[in-house]
Steps between C-alpha positions, in 0.01 A plus 500: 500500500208728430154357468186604272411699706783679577627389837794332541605131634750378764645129392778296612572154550771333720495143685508504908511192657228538762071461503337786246290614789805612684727634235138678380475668857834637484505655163160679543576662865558894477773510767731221292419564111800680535672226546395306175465818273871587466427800321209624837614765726204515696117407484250717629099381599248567765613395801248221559631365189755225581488331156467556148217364382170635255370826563830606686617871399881532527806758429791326356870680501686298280842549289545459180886501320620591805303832528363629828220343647164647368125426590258390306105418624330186393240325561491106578231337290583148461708256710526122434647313753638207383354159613802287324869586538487411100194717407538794310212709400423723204 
């Protein structure tokens, strides 16, 4: 979805049984996103960077209808971690 501004936003929403905090820590590390973002190849940050969180520059390969992986740069701006298991935010 494509903002005012132009940039574009990331949403999904499934239900995991377990405490926000953890299922929050394994979505936003780099060397598992993978993992959650079927259509991820790779992610590629600084080194020191072990999470994705504000400020963090990245370089996405990602598929799309089955096409070869490409990259794409972006930028994280904004992150909410959740602080319910039933919150949602806008």
């Amino acid at each position: 979805m494509s903002t005012p501004d132009g940039s574009r936003r990331l949403a999904q929403s499934i239900t995991i049984n377990a405490a926000p905090e953890k299922v929050w820590d394994l979505i936003t590390r780099i060397d598992t996103m993978t993992d959650w973002y079927d259509t991820w190849d790779r992610v590629e940050t600084a080194a020191s960077d072990t999470h994705m969180r504000a400020g963090v520059s990245f370089r996405c390969h990602w598929r799309y209808d089955g096409a070869k992986a490409r990259p794409f740069p972006g930028n994280a701006v904004v992150l909410h971690p959740p602080t319910h298991p039933t919150e949602e935010r806008q």
